[in-house]
Structures are given as structure tokens and as C-alpha cells.
N, C-alpha and C positions, 0 to 999 in steps of 0.2 A: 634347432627349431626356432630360436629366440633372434635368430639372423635374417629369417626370412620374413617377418613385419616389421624389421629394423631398415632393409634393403629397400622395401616397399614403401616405407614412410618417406626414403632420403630419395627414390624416384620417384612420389608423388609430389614433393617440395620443389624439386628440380624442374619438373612439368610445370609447376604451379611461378614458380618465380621466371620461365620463361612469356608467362603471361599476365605479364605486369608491363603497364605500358612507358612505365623510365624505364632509364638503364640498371638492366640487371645488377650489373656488379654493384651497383650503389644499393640496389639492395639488400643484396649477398652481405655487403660491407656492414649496413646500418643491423642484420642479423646477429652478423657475429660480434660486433660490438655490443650490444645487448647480450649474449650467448656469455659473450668476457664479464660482462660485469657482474650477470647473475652469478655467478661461476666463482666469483671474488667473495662477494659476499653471501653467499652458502658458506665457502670456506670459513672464511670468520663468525659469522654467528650463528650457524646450524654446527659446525664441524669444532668451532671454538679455536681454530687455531690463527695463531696471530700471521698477517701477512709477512712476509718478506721481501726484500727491497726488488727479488725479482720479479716479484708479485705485481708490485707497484708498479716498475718500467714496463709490464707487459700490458699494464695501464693507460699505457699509449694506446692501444688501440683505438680505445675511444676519442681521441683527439682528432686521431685521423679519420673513423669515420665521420663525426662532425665538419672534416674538411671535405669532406669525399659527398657528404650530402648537402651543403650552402656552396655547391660549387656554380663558376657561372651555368647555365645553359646554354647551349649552342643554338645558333641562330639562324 
């Protein structure tokens, strides 16, 4: 039972992020970057356990959406 306003919520996002007027993916991108980070730190200081170095390199994500969002615009 707990699947079916899990399903609904990830097809009403999906609806929602096609109408948004940049490029989707950059926003997909700039979500889950955000989604990572909160994610990092929950782990550390709700959950108290210390990162680890893969923790940190999955850290990139952030880098790259910050690339993915100062990108030029097409003209």
C-alpha cells in the first residue's frame, strides 16, 4: 500500500519537471544534487556516522551539477 503514493508522487514530479521551461535534465541534475547532499549530511549528523572517502567522491555530484547549471545557453 505504501507503493502506491510513493509511485504517484515520482509521476507527479516527473509531470511537474516536464513543465518547467529550461532544460529538464538541468533540473533533474540541480534535484539530485541537492537529494546528495541532503543525504550526506543526514548521514553525519542525524545518523552520527562519520563520512567515508566514498562518501566524499560521490561528492562530485555536486560539482557537476553546478557545471551543468552555469552552462552556456544556447542561442
Amino acid at each position: 500500500m505504501l507503493l502506491i503514493p510513493a509511485a504517484l508522487s515520482l509521476a507527479l514530479f516527473a509531470r511537474l519537471l516536464t513543465l518547467h521551461p529550461t532544460a529538464a535534465g538541468r533540473v533533474y541534475a540541480a534535484y539530485g544534487a541537492i537529494y546528495v547532499s541532503v543525504a550526506l549530511v543526514w548521514l553525519r549528523v542525524v545518523d552520527g556516522v562519520p563520512l567515508t572517502l566514498r562518501d566524499l567522491v560521490g561528492a562530485v555530484v555536486l560539482a557537476g551539477m553546478g557545471i551543468l547549471m552555469s552552462g552556456a545557453q544556447r542561442g
